[in-house]
C-alpha positions as CSV (number, residue, x, y, z in Angstrom):
1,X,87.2,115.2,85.4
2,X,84.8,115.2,88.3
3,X,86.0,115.2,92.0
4,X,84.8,112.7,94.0
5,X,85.4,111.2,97.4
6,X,86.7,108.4,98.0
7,X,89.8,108.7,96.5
8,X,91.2,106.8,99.0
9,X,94.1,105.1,95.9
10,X,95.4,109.1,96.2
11,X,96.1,109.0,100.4
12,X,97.7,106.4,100.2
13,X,100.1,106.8,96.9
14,X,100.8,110.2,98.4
15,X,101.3,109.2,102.2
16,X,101.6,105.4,102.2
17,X,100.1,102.8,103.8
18,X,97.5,99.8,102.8
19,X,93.7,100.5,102.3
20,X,93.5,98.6,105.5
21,X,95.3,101.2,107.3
22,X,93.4,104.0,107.0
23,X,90.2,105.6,107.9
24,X,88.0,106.9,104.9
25,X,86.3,109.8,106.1
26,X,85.9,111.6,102.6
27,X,82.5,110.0,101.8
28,X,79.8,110.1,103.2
29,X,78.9,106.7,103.8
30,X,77.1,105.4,106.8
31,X,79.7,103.3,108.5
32,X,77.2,101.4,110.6
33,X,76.7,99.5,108.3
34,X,73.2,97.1,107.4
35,X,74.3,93.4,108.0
36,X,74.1,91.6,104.8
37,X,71.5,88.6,105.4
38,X,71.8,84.9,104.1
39,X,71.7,85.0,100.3
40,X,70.1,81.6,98.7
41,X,72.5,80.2,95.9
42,X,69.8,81.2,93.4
43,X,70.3,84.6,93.7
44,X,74.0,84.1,93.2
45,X,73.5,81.4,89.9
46,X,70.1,82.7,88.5
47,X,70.1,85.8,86.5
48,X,67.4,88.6,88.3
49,X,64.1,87.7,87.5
50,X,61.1,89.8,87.3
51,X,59.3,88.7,90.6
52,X,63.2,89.5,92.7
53,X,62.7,93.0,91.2
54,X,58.8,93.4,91.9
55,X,59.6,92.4,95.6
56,X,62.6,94.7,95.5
57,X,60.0,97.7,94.4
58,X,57.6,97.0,96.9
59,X,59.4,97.0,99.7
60,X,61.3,100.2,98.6
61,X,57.5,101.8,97.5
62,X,57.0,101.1,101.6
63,X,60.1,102.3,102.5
64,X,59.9,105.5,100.7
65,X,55.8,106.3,101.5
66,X,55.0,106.1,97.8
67,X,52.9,104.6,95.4
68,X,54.8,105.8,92.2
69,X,56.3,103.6,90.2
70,X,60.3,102.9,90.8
71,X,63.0,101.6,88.8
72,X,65.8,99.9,90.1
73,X,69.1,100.6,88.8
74,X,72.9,100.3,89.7
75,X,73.4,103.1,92.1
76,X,72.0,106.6,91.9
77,X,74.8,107.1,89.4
78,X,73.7,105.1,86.8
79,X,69.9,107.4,86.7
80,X,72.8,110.4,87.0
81,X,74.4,109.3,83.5
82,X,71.1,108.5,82.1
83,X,68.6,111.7,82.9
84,X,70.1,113.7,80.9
85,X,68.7,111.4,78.0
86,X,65.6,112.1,79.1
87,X,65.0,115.2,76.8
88,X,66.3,116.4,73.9
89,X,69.6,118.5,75.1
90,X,68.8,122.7,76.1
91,X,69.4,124.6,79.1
92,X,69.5,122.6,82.2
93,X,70.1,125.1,85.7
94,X,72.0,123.7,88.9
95,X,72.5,124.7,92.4
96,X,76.5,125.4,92.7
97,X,77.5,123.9,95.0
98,X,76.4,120.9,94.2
99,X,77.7,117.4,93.7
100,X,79.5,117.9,90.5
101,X,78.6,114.2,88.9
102,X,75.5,116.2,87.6
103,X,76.9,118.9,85.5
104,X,79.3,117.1,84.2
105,X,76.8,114.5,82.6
106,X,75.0,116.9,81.3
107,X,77.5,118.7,79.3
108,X,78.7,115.6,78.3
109,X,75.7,115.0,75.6
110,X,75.2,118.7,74.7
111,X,73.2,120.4,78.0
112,X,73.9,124.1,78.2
113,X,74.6,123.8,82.4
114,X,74.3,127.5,84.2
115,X,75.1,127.1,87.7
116,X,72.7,129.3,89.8
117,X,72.7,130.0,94.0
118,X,68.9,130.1,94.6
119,X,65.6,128.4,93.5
120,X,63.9,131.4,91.8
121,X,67.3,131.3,89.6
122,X,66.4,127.7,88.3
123,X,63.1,128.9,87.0
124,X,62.4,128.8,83.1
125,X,65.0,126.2,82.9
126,X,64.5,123.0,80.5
127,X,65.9,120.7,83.1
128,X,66.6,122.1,86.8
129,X,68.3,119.7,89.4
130,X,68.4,120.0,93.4
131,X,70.2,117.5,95.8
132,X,68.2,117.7,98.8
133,X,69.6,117.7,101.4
134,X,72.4,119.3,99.3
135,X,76.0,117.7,98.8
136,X,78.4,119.5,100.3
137,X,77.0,121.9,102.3
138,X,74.1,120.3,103.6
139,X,71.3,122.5,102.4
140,X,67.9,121.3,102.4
141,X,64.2,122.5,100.5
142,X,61.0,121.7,101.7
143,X,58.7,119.5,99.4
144,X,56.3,122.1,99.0
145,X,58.8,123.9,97.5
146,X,59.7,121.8,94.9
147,X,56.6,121.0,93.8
148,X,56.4,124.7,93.5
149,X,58.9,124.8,91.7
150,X,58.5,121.7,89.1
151,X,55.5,123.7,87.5
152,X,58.1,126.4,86.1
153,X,60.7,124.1,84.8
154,X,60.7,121.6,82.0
155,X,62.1,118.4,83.8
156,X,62.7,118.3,87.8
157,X,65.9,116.3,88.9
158,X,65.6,115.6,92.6
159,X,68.7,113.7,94.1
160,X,67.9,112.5,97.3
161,X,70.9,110.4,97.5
162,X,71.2,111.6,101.4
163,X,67.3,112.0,102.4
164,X,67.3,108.3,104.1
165,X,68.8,109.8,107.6
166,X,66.1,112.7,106.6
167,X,62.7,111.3,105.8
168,X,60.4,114.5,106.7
169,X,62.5,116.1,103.5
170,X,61.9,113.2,101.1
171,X,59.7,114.5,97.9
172,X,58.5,111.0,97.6
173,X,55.4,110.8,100.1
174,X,54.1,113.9,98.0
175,X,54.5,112.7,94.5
176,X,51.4,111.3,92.4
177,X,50.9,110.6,88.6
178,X,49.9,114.3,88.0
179,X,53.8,115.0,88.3
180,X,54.8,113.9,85.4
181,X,57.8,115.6,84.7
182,X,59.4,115.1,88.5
183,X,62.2,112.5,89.2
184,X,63.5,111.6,91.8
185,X,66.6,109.5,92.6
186,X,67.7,107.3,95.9
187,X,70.6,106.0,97.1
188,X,70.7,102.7,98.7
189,X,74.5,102.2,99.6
190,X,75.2,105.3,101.6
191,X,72.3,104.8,104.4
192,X,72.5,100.9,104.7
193,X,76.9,101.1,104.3
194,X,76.9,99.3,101.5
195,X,78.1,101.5,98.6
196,X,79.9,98.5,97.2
197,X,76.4,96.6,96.7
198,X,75.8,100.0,93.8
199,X,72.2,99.7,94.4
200,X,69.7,103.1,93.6
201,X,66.4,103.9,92.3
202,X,64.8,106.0,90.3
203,X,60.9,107.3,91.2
204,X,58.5,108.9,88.9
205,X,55.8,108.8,86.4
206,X,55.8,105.6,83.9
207,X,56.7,107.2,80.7
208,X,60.3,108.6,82.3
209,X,60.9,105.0,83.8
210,X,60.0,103.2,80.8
211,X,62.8,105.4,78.6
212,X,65.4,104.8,81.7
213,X,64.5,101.2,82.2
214,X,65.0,100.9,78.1
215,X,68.6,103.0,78.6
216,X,69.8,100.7,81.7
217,X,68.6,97.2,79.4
218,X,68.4,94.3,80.9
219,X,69.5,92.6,84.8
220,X,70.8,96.1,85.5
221,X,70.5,95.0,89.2
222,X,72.4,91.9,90.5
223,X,70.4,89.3,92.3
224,X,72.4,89.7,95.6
225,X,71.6,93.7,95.4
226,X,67.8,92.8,94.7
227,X,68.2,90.5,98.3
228,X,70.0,92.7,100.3
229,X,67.8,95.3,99.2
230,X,64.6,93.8,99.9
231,X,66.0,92.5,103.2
232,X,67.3,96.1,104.4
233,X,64.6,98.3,103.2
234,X,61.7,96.2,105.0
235,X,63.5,96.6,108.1
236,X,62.3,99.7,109.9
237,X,63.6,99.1,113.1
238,X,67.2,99.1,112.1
239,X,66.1,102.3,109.9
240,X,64.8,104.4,113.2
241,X,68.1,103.1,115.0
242,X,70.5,103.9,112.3
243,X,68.8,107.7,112.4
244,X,69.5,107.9,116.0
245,X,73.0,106.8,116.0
246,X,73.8,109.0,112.8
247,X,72.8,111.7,114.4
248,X,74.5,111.4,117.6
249,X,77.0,110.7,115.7
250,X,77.1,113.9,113.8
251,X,77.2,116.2,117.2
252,X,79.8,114.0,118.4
253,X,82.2,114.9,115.1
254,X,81.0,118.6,115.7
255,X,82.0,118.8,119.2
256,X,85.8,117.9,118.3
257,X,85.8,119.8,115.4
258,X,84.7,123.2,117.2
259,X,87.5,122.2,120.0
260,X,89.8,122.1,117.0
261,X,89.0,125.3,116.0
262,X,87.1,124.7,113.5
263,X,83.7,126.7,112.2
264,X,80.4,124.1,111.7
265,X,79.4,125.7,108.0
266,X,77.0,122.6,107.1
267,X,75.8,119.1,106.2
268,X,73.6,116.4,107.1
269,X,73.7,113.4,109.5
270,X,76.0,111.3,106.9
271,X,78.6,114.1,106.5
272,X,79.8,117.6,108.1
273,X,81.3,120.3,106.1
274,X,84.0,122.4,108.3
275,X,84.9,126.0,107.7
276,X,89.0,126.5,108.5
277,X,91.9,128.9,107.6
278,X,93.1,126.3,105.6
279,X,92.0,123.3,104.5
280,X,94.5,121.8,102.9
281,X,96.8,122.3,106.0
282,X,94.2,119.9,108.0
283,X,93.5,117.3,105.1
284,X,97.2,116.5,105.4
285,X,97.5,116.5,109.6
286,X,94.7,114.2,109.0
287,X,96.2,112.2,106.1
288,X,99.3,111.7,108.7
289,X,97.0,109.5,110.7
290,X,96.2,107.9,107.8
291,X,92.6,109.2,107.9
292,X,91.4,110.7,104.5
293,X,89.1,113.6,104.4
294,X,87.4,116.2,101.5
295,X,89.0,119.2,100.3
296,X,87.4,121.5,97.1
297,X,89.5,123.5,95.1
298,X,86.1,126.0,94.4
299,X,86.5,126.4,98.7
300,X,90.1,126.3,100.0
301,X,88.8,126.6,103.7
302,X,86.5,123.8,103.3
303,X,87.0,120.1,104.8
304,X,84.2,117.8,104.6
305,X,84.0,114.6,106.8
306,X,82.0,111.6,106.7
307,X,81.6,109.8,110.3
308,X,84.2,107.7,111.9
309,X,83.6,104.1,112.5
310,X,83.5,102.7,115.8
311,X,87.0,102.4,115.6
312,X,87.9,105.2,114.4
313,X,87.5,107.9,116.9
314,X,90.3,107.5,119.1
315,X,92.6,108.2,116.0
316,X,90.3,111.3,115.0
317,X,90.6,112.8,118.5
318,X,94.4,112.4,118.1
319,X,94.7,113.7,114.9
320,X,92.8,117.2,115.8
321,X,94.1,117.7,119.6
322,X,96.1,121.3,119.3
């Protein structure tokens, strides 16, 4: 069973409480969230047609700097239960630690997974996957890297389910048909704050999308995700704001933690891993204010936070004052 965040159904049969209550902070979901525009009754009544999805994959080609061809799906977790399909099961190498969704698909249809700590390690592999920047602890590769590195593996997985408050780190801007065994997936809920919307995509070369596209069948994507999505990804000035206000954001959440006492060990813009005696000690001080956090049992001093809504902060800065 994989570990997750989100968990909130755990806070709150353990300390109590309504969903409305509390403060998620174990995600890392962007909780300025992208206002969802008018949706037409047709996208509501009609089932997805092809020219929704075409719009939807043009303006995410623009979004993303790309030309590649992309497939739509339901959520980056729907291309992370149907990669592994991609090639005929062998040795596939990951970066521990890592989000743990991926290994555990893999060995689910036969993949002998070997977790590894550094690039070189992942070389020779059949199948070699890198979340960039890397969930938890915030690790990030340059592109030039990683096409380095695709020409020593068999299949590249890149999961760039955080890169949106990242762009410069983004793999897509670089890739062309000549990579054909690179994929990359996307996220769209966790930048635009609408996880529940389970909108991703996948990007690569035609002959890995066509066997995806045939795994995921048909209106894999609801018409209202195909809407917002269009909407959300064409608009580039909420995009640059959004990047901004993550990242002030971010220093904000470090500045309290560090007057907690706590040690900065990484994380990106949508979420900040903390380095503390004891971890568990904290998730449940938190969990008292009905604010819900990220513990590992691989790392018992680790805490991992997502960022506070608007209304949210005053309760934070309670909950960590000494």
């Amino acid at each position: 069973m994989a570990e997750h965040g989100g968990d909130l159904d755990k806070a709150i049969s353990r300390f109590g409480g309504t969903r409305a209550d509390w403060i998620d902070l174990s995600t890392g979901i962007n909780p300025h969230a992208y206002s969802i525009p008018q949706i037409t009754a047709e996208h509501w009544q009609d089932l997805p047609d092809k020219n929704m999805s075409d719009a939807l994959i043009s303006a995410a080609q623009k979004a993303y700097q790309t030309d590649m061809p992309i497939l739509p799906m339901a959520g980056a977790q729907q291309a992370i239960q149907n990669y592994p399909f991609l090639l005929s099961p062998g040795t596939a190498r990951l970066l521990h630690p890592s989000y743990n969704e991926h290994g555990l698909q893999l060995r689910r249809v036969g993949w002998n997974v070997e977790e590894k700590r550094t690039l070189l390690e992942l070389v020779g592999s059949d199948l070699a996957v890198i979340v960039n920047p890397n969930n938890p602890d915030g690790q990030t590769f340059a592109p030039a890297d990683l096409l380095a590195l695709s020409k020593k593996v068999g299949l590249l997985i890149v999961d760039e389910s955080f890169v949106d408050a990242h762009p410069t780190l983004s793999l897509c801007p670089h890739l062309t048909e000549a990579h054909r065994n690179i994929l990359i997936l996307r996220s769209f809920g966790k930048f635009y704050g609408l996880a529940g919307l389970r909108l991703g995509f996948a990007i690569g070369a035609g002959h890995l999308l066509k066997t995806l596209a045939a795994q995921q069948g048909s209106w894999a994507v609801s018409g209202p995700a195909l809407a917002v999505g269009c909407a959300a990804l064409a608009d580039s000035g909420w995009a640059d704001m959004t990047r901004k206000q993550l990242a002030a954001d971010a220093h904000r959440l470090d500045s309290l933690a560090l007057q907690a006492g706590w040690r900065l060990y990484g994380g990106c813009d949508l979420f900040r891993l903390y380095e503390m005696d004891d971890a568990k000690h904290w998730q449940g001080r938190l969990a008292e204010h009905q604010i819900w956090s990220r513990c590992f049992h691989h790392a018992p001093n680790w805490l991992r936070l997502g960022l506070p809504p608007i209304h949210g902060w005053s309760r934070l800065e309670t909950a960590l004052k000494i």
